[in-house]
N, C-alpha and C positions, 0 to 999 in steps of 0.2 A: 163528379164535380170537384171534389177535395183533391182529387188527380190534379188537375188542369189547373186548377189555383196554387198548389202549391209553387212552383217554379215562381211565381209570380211575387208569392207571398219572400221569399227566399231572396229576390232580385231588389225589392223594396229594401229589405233588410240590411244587406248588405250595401245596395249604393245610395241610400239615402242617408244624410249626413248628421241627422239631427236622431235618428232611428240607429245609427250605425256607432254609436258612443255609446250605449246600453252593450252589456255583454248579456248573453243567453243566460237566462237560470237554469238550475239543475233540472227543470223539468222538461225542457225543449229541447228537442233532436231535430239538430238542423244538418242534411246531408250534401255534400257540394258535390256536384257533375263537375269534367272535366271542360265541357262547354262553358258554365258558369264561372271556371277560374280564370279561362281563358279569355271572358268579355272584363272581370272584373281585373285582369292586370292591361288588358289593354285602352281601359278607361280612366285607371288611376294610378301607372305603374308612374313613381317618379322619373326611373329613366327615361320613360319613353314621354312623359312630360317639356323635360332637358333637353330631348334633340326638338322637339316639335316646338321649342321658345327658338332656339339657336336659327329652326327654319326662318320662323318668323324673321329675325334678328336680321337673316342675310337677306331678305325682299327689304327690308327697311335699305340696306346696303347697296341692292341696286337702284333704287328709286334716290341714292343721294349723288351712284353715280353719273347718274344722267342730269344733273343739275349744271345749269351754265351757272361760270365765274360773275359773281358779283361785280358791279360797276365801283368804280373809286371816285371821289367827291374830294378835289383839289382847291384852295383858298391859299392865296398869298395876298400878302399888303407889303408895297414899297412906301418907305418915309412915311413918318408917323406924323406928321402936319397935315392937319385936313384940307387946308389949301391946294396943296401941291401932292396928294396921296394917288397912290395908284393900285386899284383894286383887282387881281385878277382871280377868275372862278370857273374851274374848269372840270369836264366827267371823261373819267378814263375808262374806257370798254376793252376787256380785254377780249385777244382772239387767240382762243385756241388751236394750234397747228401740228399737223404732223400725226391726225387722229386721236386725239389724245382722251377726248372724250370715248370716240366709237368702241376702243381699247380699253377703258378705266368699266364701261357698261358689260361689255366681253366677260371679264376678269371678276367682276362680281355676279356675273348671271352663273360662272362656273363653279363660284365659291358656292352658291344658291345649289344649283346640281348635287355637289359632294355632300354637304348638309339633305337634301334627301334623300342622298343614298345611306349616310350613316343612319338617318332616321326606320330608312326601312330594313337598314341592317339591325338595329337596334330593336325592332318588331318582329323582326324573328329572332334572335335573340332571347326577347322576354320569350316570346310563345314557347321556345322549345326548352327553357326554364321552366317555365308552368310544367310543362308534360314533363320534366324529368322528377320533380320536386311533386307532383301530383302522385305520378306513380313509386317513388320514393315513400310516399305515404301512405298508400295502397302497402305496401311492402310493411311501411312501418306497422300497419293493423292486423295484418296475418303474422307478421312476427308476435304482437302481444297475442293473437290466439294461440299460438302455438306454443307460445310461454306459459297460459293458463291451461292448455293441454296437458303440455308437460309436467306444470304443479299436481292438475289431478290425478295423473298417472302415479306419479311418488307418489302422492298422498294414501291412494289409493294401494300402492304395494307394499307402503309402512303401515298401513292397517293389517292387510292380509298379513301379513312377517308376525305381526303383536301378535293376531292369532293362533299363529302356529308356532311362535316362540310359547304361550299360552298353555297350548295342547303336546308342547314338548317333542314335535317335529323337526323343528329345528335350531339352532346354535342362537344364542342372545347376540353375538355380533353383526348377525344377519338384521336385526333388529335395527341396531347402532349404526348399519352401514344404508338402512333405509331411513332413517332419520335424516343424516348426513344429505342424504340426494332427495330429500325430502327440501331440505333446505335451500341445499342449491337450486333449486328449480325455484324455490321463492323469489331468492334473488336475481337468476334470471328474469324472471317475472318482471321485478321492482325495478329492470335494465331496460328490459323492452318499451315501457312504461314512459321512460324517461327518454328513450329513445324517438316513440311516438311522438313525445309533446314537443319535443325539437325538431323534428319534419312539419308536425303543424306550424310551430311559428315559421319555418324559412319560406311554407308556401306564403303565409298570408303575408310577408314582410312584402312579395313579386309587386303588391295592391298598398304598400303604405300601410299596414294595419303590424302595429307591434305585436298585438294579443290576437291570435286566431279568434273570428267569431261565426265559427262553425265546431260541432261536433265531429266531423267525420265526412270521409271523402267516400263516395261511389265507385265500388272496386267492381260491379258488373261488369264493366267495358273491360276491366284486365286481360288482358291475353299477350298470346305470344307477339311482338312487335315482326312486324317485317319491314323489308327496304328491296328495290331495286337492284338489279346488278349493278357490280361496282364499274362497270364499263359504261352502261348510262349514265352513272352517277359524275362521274369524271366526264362526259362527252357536252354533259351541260351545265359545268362547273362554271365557266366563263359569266354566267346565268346568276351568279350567286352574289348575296348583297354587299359580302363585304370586298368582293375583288370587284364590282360595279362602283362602290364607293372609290376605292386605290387607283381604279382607271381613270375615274372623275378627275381627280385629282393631278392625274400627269397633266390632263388638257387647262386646271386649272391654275397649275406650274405654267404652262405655256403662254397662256394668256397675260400671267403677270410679265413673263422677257414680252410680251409685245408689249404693255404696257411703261416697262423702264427705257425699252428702244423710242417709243415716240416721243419722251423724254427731252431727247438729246434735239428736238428742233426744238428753236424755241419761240416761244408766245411773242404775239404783237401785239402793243396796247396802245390806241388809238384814241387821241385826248380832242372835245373840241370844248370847248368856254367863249368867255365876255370878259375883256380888257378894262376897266373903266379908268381914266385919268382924269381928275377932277380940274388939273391947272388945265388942260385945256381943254376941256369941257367934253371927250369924246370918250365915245364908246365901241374899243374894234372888236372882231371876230378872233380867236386864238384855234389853230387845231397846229395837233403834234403827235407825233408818234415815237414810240419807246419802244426799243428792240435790242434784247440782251445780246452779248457779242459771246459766243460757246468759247474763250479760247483756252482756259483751263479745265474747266467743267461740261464733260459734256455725258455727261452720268455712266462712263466707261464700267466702273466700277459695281454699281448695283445690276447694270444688265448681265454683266457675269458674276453674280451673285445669283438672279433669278436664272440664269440659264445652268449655272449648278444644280441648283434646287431641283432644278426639271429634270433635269439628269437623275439625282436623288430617287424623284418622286417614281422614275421609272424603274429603278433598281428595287425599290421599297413591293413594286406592283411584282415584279418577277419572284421573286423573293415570299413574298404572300402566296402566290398561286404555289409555289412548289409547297409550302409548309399546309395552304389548303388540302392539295391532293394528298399530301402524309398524314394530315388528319384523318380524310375522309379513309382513306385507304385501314386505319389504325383502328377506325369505329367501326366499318365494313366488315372486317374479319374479330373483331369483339364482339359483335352482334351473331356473323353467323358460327362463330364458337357456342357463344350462348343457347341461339336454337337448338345446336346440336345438340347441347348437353342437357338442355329442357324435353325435348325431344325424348332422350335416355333416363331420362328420370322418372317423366310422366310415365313412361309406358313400362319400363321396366323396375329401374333401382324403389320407388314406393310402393307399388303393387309386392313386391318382393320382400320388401321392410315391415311393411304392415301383417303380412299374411305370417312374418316371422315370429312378430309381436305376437300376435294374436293365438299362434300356438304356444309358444311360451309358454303365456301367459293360462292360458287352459290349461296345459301341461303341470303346472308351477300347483293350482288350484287343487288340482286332482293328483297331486303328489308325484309326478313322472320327472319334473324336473326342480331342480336348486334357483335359490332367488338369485344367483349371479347368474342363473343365463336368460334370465327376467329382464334384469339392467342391461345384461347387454343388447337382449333385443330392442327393449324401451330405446338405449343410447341411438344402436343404429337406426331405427327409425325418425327420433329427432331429432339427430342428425344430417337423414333422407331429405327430411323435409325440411331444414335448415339450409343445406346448402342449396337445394331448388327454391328459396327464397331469394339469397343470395344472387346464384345466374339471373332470375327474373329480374333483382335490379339492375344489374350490370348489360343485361340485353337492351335495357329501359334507356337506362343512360348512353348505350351506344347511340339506339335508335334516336335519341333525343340529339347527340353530338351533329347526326347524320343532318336531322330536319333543320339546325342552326350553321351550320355548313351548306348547304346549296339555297337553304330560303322554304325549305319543304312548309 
Protein backbone atom coordinates (compact mmCIF):
# COMPACT_ATOMS: atom_id res chain seq x y z
CA UNK A 1 0.00 0.00 0.00
CA UNK A 2 3.00 2.58 0.90
CA UNK A 3 4.11 1.44 -2.79
CA UNK A 4 1.14 2.73 -4.59
CA UNK A 5 0.79 5.91 -2.51
CA UNK A 6 4.04 6.99 -2.61
CA UNK A 7 4.06 8.40 -6.33
CA UNK A 8 1.18 10.12 -5.44
CA UNK A 9 2.44 11.48 -2.18
CA UNK A 10 5.61 12.81 -4.36
CA UNK A 11 3.17 14.37 -7.18
CA UNK A 12 1.24 16.39 -4.33
CA UNK A 13 4.42 17.71 -3.23
CA UNK A 14 5.97 18.83 -5.80
CA UNK A 15 2.97 20.31 -7.96
CA UNK A 16 1.15 21.69 -5.36
CA UNK A 17 1.81 25.29 -4.86
CA UNK A 18 1.09 26.14 -1.50
CA UNK A 19 2.95 22.54 -0.35
CA UNK A 20 5.78 23.07 -2.85
CA UNK A 21 7.31 26.41 -0.89
CA UNK A 22 8.23 24.17 2.03
CA UNK A 23 11.63 22.55 1.37
CA UNK A 24 12.07 18.82 2.66
CA UNK A 25 13.76 18.30 6.19
CA UNK A 26 16.51 16.43 6.76
CA UNK A 27 14.51 13.48 7.52
CA UNK A 28 12.61 13.02 4.16
CA UNK A 29 13.92 11.13 1.27
CA UNK A 30 12.21 12.12 -1.66
CA UNK A 31 13.30 10.11 -4.97
CA UNK A 32 12.20 11.55 -8.46
CA UNK A 33 11.69 8.98 -11.46
CA UNK A 34 12.45 10.20 -14.86
CA UNK A 35 8.66 9.96 -15.63
CA UNK A 36 7.97 12.39 -12.75
CA UNK A 37 10.63 15.10 -14.07
CA UNK A 38 9.36 14.75 -17.26
CA UNK A 39 5.31 15.68 -16.28
CA UNK A 40 6.86 18.23 -13.82
CA UNK A 41 8.75 20.21 -16.71
CA UNK A 42 6.08 19.74 -18.89
CA UNK A 43 3.44 21.32 -16.56
CA UNK A 44 5.53 24.17 -15.23
CA UNK A 45 8.57 24.53 -17.64
CA UNK A 46 8.48 28.47 -18.22
CA UNK A 47 9.68 27.91 -21.79
CA UNK A 48 7.10 25.93 -22.65
CA UNK A 49 4.66 28.35 -20.86
CA UNK A 50 6.09 31.33 -23.37
CA UNK A 51 5.42 29.53 -26.57
CA UNK A 52 1.85 28.25 -25.31
CA UNK A 53 1.08 32.36 -24.46
CA UNK A 54 2.65 33.35 -27.87
CA UNK A 55 -0.05 30.37 -29.31
CA UNK A 56 -2.52 31.88 -27.70
CA UNK A 57 -1.50 35.53 -28.77
CA UNK A 58 -1.61 34.38 -32.67
CA UNK A 59 -5.55 32.86 -32.40
CA UNK A 60 -6.34 36.23 -30.83
CA UNK A 61 -4.38 37.46 -34.36
CA UNK A 62 -6.55 35.60 -36.50
CA UNK A 63 -9.83 36.41 -35.14
CA UNK A 64 -8.84 40.30 -35.63
CA UNK A 65 -7.87 39.28 -39.08
CA UNK A 66 -11.10 38.41 -40.07
CA UNK A 67 -12.66 41.53 -38.85
CA UNK A 68 -14.44 44.00 -41.32
CA UNK A 69 -13.39 47.68 -41.49
CA UNK A 70 -15.28 49.98 -39.33
CA UNK A 71 -17.92 52.28 -40.85
CA UNK A 72 -17.09 56.22 -40.76
CA UNK A 73 -19.63 58.68 -39.38
CA UNK A 74 -19.47 61.94 -41.55
CA UNK A 75 -21.11 65.67 -40.22
CA UNK A 76 -20.63 68.97 -41.93
CA UNK A 77 -22.49 72.26 -41.38
CA UNK A 78 -22.60 75.10 -43.98
CA UNK A 79 -23.18 78.86 -42.62
CA UNK A 80 -23.45 79.21 -39.18
CA UNK A 81 -26.92 81.09 -39.38
CA UNK A 82 -29.61 78.94 -38.26
CA UNK A 83 -31.84 80.28 -40.71
CA UNK A 84 -30.18 79.64 -43.66
CA UNK A 85 -27.67 76.46 -42.18
CA UNK A 86 -27.32 73.47 -43.94
CA UNK A 87 -26.81 70.22 -42.29
CA UNK A 88 -25.24 67.31 -44.00
CA UNK A 89 -24.74 63.54 -42.21
CA UNK A 90 -23.41 60.97 -43.82
CA UNK A 91 -21.96 56.81 -43.06
CA UNK A 92 -19.12 55.71 -45.07
CA UNK A 93 -18.78 51.78 -45.60
CA UNK A 94 -15.74 50.84 -46.67
CA UNK A 95 -15.09 47.81 -49.38
CA UNK A 96 -12.57 45.79 -49.19
CA UNK A 97 -11.00 44.80 -52.79
CA UNK A 98 -8.63 42.70 -54.29
CA UNK A 99 -8.85 39.93 -51.32
CA UNK A 100 -7.54 41.73 -48.81
CA UNK A 101 -9.31 40.33 -46.03
CA UNK A 102 -9.20 36.46 -47.44
CA UNK A 103 -5.14 37.26 -47.51
CA UNK A 104 -4.65 39.25 -44.10
CA UNK A 105 -6.93 35.68 -42.39
CA UNK A 106 -4.19 33.41 -44.79
CA UNK A 107 -1.23 35.18 -43.16
CA UNK A 108 -2.17 34.95 -39.63
CA UNK A 109 -3.64 31.49 -39.61
CA UNK A 110 0.22 30.70 -40.96
CA UNK A 111 1.65 32.86 -38.32
CA UNK A 112 -0.72 30.58 -35.82
CA UNK A 113 0.93 27.22 -37.66
CA UNK A 114 4.72 28.46 -37.04
CA UNK A 115 3.95 29.32 -33.27
CA UNK A 116 2.67 25.56 -32.96
CA UNK A 117 5.29 24.22 -34.41
CA UNK A 118 7.86 26.23 -32.28
CA UNK A 119 5.72 25.21 -29.41
CA UNK A 120 6.18 21.55 -30.18
CA UNK A 121 9.61 22.12 -30.96
CA UNK A 122 9.99 23.64 -27.73
CA UNK A 123 8.35 20.23 -25.99
CA UNK A 124 10.83 18.36 -27.14
CA UNK A 125 13.24 20.45 -26.38
CA UNK A 126 12.41 20.66 -22.77
CA UNK A 127 11.87 16.72 -22.66
CA UNK A 128 15.22 15.94 -24.02
CA UNK A 129 16.67 18.53 -21.49
CA UNK A 130 14.91 16.69 -18.71
CA UNK A 131 16.58 13.31 -19.86
CA UNK A 132 19.97 14.85 -20.45
CA UNK A 133 20.05 16.83 -16.96
CA UNK A 134 18.38 13.73 -15.31
CA UNK A 135 20.81 11.49 -16.33
CA UNK A 136 23.54 13.91 -15.83
CA UNK A 137 22.38 13.51 -12.26
CA UNK A 138 22.40 9.90 -12.14
CA UNK A 139 26.08 10.38 -13.20
CA UNK A 140 26.39 13.10 -10.64
CA UNK A 141 25.44 10.30 -7.73
CA UNK A 142 27.67 7.53 -8.74
CA UNK A 143 30.40 9.94 -9.15
CA UNK A 144 29.99 11.10 -5.28
CA UNK A 145 29.83 7.12 -4.62
CA UNK A 146 32.79 6.55 -6.14
CA UNK A 147 34.44 9.62 -4.49
CA UNK A 148 33.39 8.18 -0.94
CA UNK A 149 34.91 4.80 -2.48
CA UNK A 150 37.72 6.15 -3.22
CA UNK A 151 38.09 8.19 0.42
CA UNK A 152 37.62 4.77 2.11
CA UNK A 153 40.03 3.10 0.12
CA UNK A 154 42.95 5.76 1.11
CA UNK A 155 41.72 5.86 4.23
CA UNK A 156 41.91 2.54 4.53
CA UNK A 157 45.51 2.06 3.00
CA UNK A 158 46.87 4.98 5.45
CA UNK A 159 45.83 2.82 8.27
CA UNK A 160 47.41 -0.32 6.95
CA UNK A 161 50.88 1.77 5.93
CA UNK A 162 50.64 3.27 10.05
CA UNK A 163 50.66 -0.17 10.85
CA UNK A 164 53.47 -1.44 9.23
CA UNK A 165 55.35 1.70 9.33
CA UNK A 166 54.44 0.68 13.33
CA UNK A 167 55.96 -2.86 12.95
CA UNK A 168 58.89 -1.34 10.97
CA UNK A 169 57.95 -3.05 7.64
CA UNK A 170 58.11 -0.49 5.91
CA UNK A 171 59.73 3.23 5.10
CA UNK A 172 57.72 6.38 7.19
CA UNK A 173 57.37 8.00 3.65
CA UNK A 174 55.10 5.38 2.61
CA UNK A 175 53.18 6.62 5.44
CA UNK A 176 53.37 10.44 4.29
CA UNK A 177 52.52 9.48 0.70
CA UNK A 178 49.20 7.75 1.98
CA UNK A 179 48.19 10.62 3.87
CA UNK A 180 48.68 12.76 0.93
CA UNK A 181 46.20 10.42 -1.20
CA UNK A 182 44.35 10.20 1.74
CA UNK A 183 43.57 13.61 1.31
CA UNK A 184 43.28 14.02 -2.05
CA UNK A 185 40.41 11.57 -2.28
CA UNK A 186 38.70 13.93 0.45
CA UNK A 187 38.72 16.60 -1.84
CA UNK A 188 37.77 14.76 -4.43
CA UNK A 189 34.95 13.90 -2.34
CA UNK A 190 34.22 17.74 -1.29
CA UNK A 191 34.17 17.99 -5.70
CA UNK A 192 31.85 15.48 -6.32
CA UNK A 193 29.65 16.87 -3.77
CA UNK A 194 29.46 20.05 -5.23
CA UNK A 195 29.22 18.86 -8.42
CA UNK A 196 25.93 16.91 -7.44
CA UNK A 197 24.22 19.89 -5.95
CA UNK A 198 24.82 21.75 -9.38
CA UNK A 199 23.08 18.93 -11.52
CA UNK A 200 20.31 19.16 -8.94
CA UNK A 201 19.59 22.62 -9.16
CA UNK A 202 19.87 22.73 -13.41
CA UNK A 203 17.25 19.80 -13.33
CA UNK A 204 14.88 21.46 -11.05
CA UNK A 205 15.49 25.00 -12.54
CA UNK A 206 13.63 22.74 -16.37
CA UNK A 207 10.11 23.12 -13.66
CA UNK A 208 10.86 27.03 -12.28
CA UNK A 209 12.14 25.75 -8.94
CA UNK A 210 15.55 27.61 -7.95
CA UNK A 211 16.19 25.06 -4.93
CA UNK A 212 15.75 21.38 -5.84
CA UNK A 213 12.90 19.82 -3.75
CA UNK A 214 13.96 16.36 -4.10
CA UNK A 215 16.85 14.38 -2.53
CA UNK A 216 17.82 12.37 -5.37
CA UNK A 217 17.00 10.96 -8.61
CA UNK A 218 16.23 7.11 -9.52
CA UNK A 219 19.30 5.72 -11.39
CA UNK A 220 17.48 2.06 -11.76
CA UNK A 221 16.27 2.98 -15.33
CA UNK A 222 20.19 3.94 -16.09
CA UNK A 223 21.55 1.93 -18.91
CA UNK A 224 23.05 1.96 -21.88
CA UNK A 225 21.14 4.56 -24.24
CA UNK A 226 20.36 3.40 -27.72
CA UNK A 227 19.09 5.06 -31.00
CA UNK A 228 18.10 3.98 -34.49
CA UNK A 229 20.37 3.76 -37.38
CA UNK A 230 21.46 6.88 -38.62
CA UNK A 231 19.87 6.26 -41.94
CA UNK A 232 16.37 6.19 -40.38
CA UNK A 233 17.32 8.79 -38.37
CA UNK A 234 17.85 11.12 -41.46
CA UNK A 235 15.02 9.42 -43.67
CA UNK A 236 12.49 10.96 -41.26
CA UNK A 237 14.26 13.97 -40.44
CA UNK A 238 11.78 16.22 -42.61
CA UNK A 239 9.50 14.84 -39.49
CA UNK A 240 11.27 16.81 -37.00
CA UNK A 241 9.95 20.00 -35.05
CA UNK A 242 12.28 22.45 -35.60
CA UNK A 243 12.47 22.10 -39.60
CA UNK A 244 8.35 21.67 -39.37
CA UNK A 245 8.54 24.94 -37.71
CA UNK A 246 11.43 26.74 -40.62
CA UNK A 247 8.95 25.19 -43.37
CA UNK A 248 5.94 26.89 -41.67
CA UNK A 249 7.38 29.81 -41.95
CA UNK A 250 8.35 29.94 -45.80
CA UNK A 251 4.38 29.50 -46.30
CA UNK A 252 4.04 32.15 -43.73
CA UNK A 253 6.60 34.37 -45.78
CA UNK A 254 4.28 33.70 -48.59
CA UNK A 255 1.25 34.51 -47.28
CA UNK A 256 2.27 37.93 -46.22
CA UNK A 257 3.68 38.81 -50.50
CA UNK A 258 -0.07 37.73 -51.05
CA UNK A 259 -1.03 40.07 -48.53
CA UNK A 260 1.12 43.34 -49.52
CA UNK A 261 0.14 42.30 -53.47
CA UNK A 262 -3.68 42.86 -52.69
CA UNK A 263 -2.56 46.02 -51.26
CA UNK A 264 -1.96 47.58 -54.34
CA UNK A 265 -6.01 47.57 -55.33
CA UNK A 266 -7.41 49.74 -53.65
CA UNK A 267 -10.59 50.05 -51.27
CA UNK A 268 -13.97 51.58 -52.05
CA UNK A 269 -15.84 53.48 -49.63
CA UNK A 270 -19.35 54.00 -50.24
CA UNK A 271 -21.02 57.11 -48.42
CA UNK A 272 -25.00 57.52 -48.21
CA UNK A 273 -26.53 60.44 -45.65
CA UNK A 274 -29.39 63.27 -45.14
CA UNK A 275 -28.86 66.67 -46.62
CA UNK A 276 -31.01 69.06 -44.37
CA UNK A 277 -31.29 72.80 -45.61
CA UNK A 278 -33.22 74.75 -43.23
CA UNK A 279 -33.84 78.05 -45.69
CA UNK A 280 -35.73 75.87 -47.59
CA UNK A 281 -37.01 73.68 -45.62
CA UNK A 282 -35.89 70.29 -47.36
CA UNK A 283 -34.40 67.28 -46.54
CA UNK A 284 -32.30 65.33 -49.71
CA UNK A 285 -30.76 61.92 -49.95
CA UNK A 286 -26.57 62.24 -50.27
CA UNK A 287 -24.67 58.83 -51.41
CA UNK A 288 -20.95 59.03 -52.78
CA UNK A 289 -18.25 57.24 -53.32
CA UNK A 290 -14.38 57.50 -52.54
CA UNK A 291 -11.83 55.73 -54.47
CA UNK A 292 -8.12 56.41 -54.09
CA UNK A 293 -6.35 56.95 -57.57
CA UNK A 294 -2.78 54.17 -57.14
CA UNK A 295 -0.73 56.73 -59.09
CA UNK A 296 2.22 56.96 -56.95
CA UNK A 297 1.77 54.39 -54.47
CA UNK A 298 0.94 51.28 -55.16
CA UNK A 299 2.89 49.53 -52.36
CA UNK A 300 5.66 48.33 -54.99
CA UNK A 301 8.05 48.59 -52.46
CA UNK A 302 6.85 46.23 -49.38
CA UNK A 303 5.75 43.37 -51.89
CA UNK A 304 9.39 43.25 -52.66
CA UNK A 305 10.29 43.49 -49.31
CA UNK A 306 7.87 40.31 -48.36
CA UNK A 307 8.87 38.45 -51.37
CA UNK A 308 12.64 38.88 -50.08
CA UNK A 309 11.81 37.69 -46.96
CA UNK A 310 10.30 34.68 -48.59
CA UNK A 311 13.09 34.06 -50.32
CA UNK A 312 15.13 34.47 -46.90
CA UNK A 313 12.92 32.33 -45.07
CA UNK A 314 13.70 29.52 -47.59
CA UNK A 315 17.42 29.77 -47.42
CA UNK A 316 17.07 29.94 -43.60
CA UNK A 317 14.84 26.37 -44.00
CA UNK A 318 17.92 24.85 -46.33
CA UNK A 319 20.31 25.93 -44.34
CA UNK A 320 18.69 24.35 -41.04
CA UNK A 321 18.15 20.89 -42.36
CA UNK A 322 21.89 20.61 -43.47
CA UNK A 323 23.24 21.88 -39.90
CA UNK A 324 20.14 19.43 -38.72
CA UNK A 325 21.64 16.43 -40.40
CA UNK A 326 25.43 17.60 -39.06
CA UNK A 327 24.04 17.53 -35.82
CA UNK A 328 22.22 14.43 -35.97
CA UNK A 329 25.13 12.83 -37.78
CA UNK A 330 27.67 14.29 -34.91
CA UNK A 331 25.38 12.77 -31.89
CA UNK A 332 24.88 9.40 -33.90
CA UNK A 333 28.58 8.45 -33.99
CA UNK A 334 29.15 10.09 -30.16
CA UNK A 335 26.64 7.79 -28.96
CA UNK A 336 27.81 4.75 -30.84
CA UNK A 337 31.57 5.65 -29.90
CA UNK A 338 30.20 5.82 -26.35
CA UNK A 339 28.43 2.20 -26.45
CA UNK A 340 31.51 1.00 -27.88
CA UNK A 341 33.50 2.06 -25.21
CA UNK A 342 30.92 1.24 -22.48
CA UNK A 343 30.74 -2.00 -23.94
CA UNK A 344 34.83 -2.48 -23.34
CA UNK A 345 34.79 -1.34 -19.96
CA UNK A 346 31.88 -3.01 -18.64
CA UNK A 347 33.09 -6.22 -19.86
CA UNK A 348 36.67 -5.96 -19.83
CA UNK A 349 38.73 -2.72 -18.61
CA UNK A 350 36.81 -3.00 -14.60
CA UNK A 351 36.43 -6.77 -14.30
CA UNK A 352 40.41 -6.34 -15.07
CA UNK A 353 40.94 -3.25 -12.52
CA UNK A 354 39.15 -4.53 -9.89
CA UNK A 355 40.57 -8.18 -9.78
CA UNK A 356 44.03 -5.93 -9.99
CA UNK A 357 42.99 -4.16 -6.99
CA UNK A 358 42.13 -6.64 -5.12
CA UNK A 359 45.29 -8.61 -5.56
CA UNK A 360 47.28 -5.88 -4.72
CA UNK A 361 45.94 -5.28 -2.16
CA UNK A 362 45.99 -8.98 -0.51
CA UNK A 363 49.42 -9.15 -1.75
CA UNK A 364 50.32 -5.66 0.02
CA UNK A 365 48.55 -7.14 3.49
CA UNK A 366 50.44 -10.41 3.47
CA UNK A 367 53.73 -8.57 2.66
CA UNK A 368 54.35 -9.93 -1.30
CA UNK A 369 53.86 -6.62 -2.41
CA UNK A 370 54.98 -2.46 -1.82
CA UNK A 371 52.34 0.16 -1.03
CA UNK A 372 52.97 1.83 -4.54
CA UNK A 373 51.74 -0.90 -6.31
CA UNK A 374 48.62 -0.55 -4.06
CA UNK A 375 48.11 3.03 -5.32
CA UNK A 376 48.63 2.14 -8.34
CA UNK A 377 46.12 -0.55 -8.60
CA UNK A 378 43.65 1.78 -6.38
CA UNK A 379 44.42 4.68 -9.20
CA UNK A 380 43.75 2.43 -12.16
CA UNK A 381 40.75 1.20 -10.87
CA UNK A 382 39.28 4.66 -10.16
CA UNK A 383 40.20 5.62 -12.73
CA UNK A 384 38.24 2.35 -14.60
CA UNK A 385 35.44 3.56 -13.10
CA UNK A 386 35.82 7.26 -13.65
CA UNK A 387 36.16 7.24 -17.13
CA UNK A 388 33.06 4.73 -17.57
CA UNK A 389 31.17 7.44 -15.76
CA UNK A 390 32.37 9.94 -17.96
CA UNK A 391 31.40 7.82 -21.56
CA UNK A 392 27.86 7.07 -19.60
CA UNK A 393 27.47 10.81 -19.71
CA UNK A 394 28.44 11.76 -22.86
CA UNK A 395 26.35 8.57 -24.44
CA UNK A 396 23.43 10.37 -22.41
CA UNK A 397 23.84 13.55 -23.79
CA UNK A 398 24.36 12.14 -27.46
CA UNK A 399 21.20 10.19 -26.99
CA UNK A 400 19.51 13.13 -25.55
CA UNK A 401 20.83 15.58 -28.62
CA UNK A 402 19.40 12.62 -30.79
CA UNK A 403 15.71 12.63 -29.17
CA UNK A 404 15.68 16.83 -29.41
CA UNK A 405 16.75 16.54 -32.94
CA UNK A 406 13.99 14.48 -34.71
CA UNK A 407 11.26 15.10 -31.88
CA UNK A 408 11.94 11.38 -30.38
Amino acid sequence: MKTLLWPLGLAALLLCPTVASAQPTATEQIRLTLEQAQQLAATRSPELSSAQHEVDATSGGVRQAGAWRNPELTATVEDMRSATRTTTATVGIPLELGGKRAARVTAAERVRDVASAQLANARAKVRAQVTERYFALVVAQDRVDLANDSAALAAKASDVVAKRVEAGKVSPVDATRAKVDAANAQLELAQARAELHTARQALSALWGDSQPRFNEVDGTSASVPSSPPLADLIGNIDSAPALRASRLEIDSRKAVVDVERSKATPDVVVSVGAKRDKELGLTQAVVGISVPLPLFDRNQGAVHEASKRADKARDEYEAARVQLVTELDQAATQLSTAQAALSLLRDSVLPAAQQAYDASTTGFEAGKFGFLDVIDAQRSLLQARSRYLNTLAAAYQASSTIDRLVGR
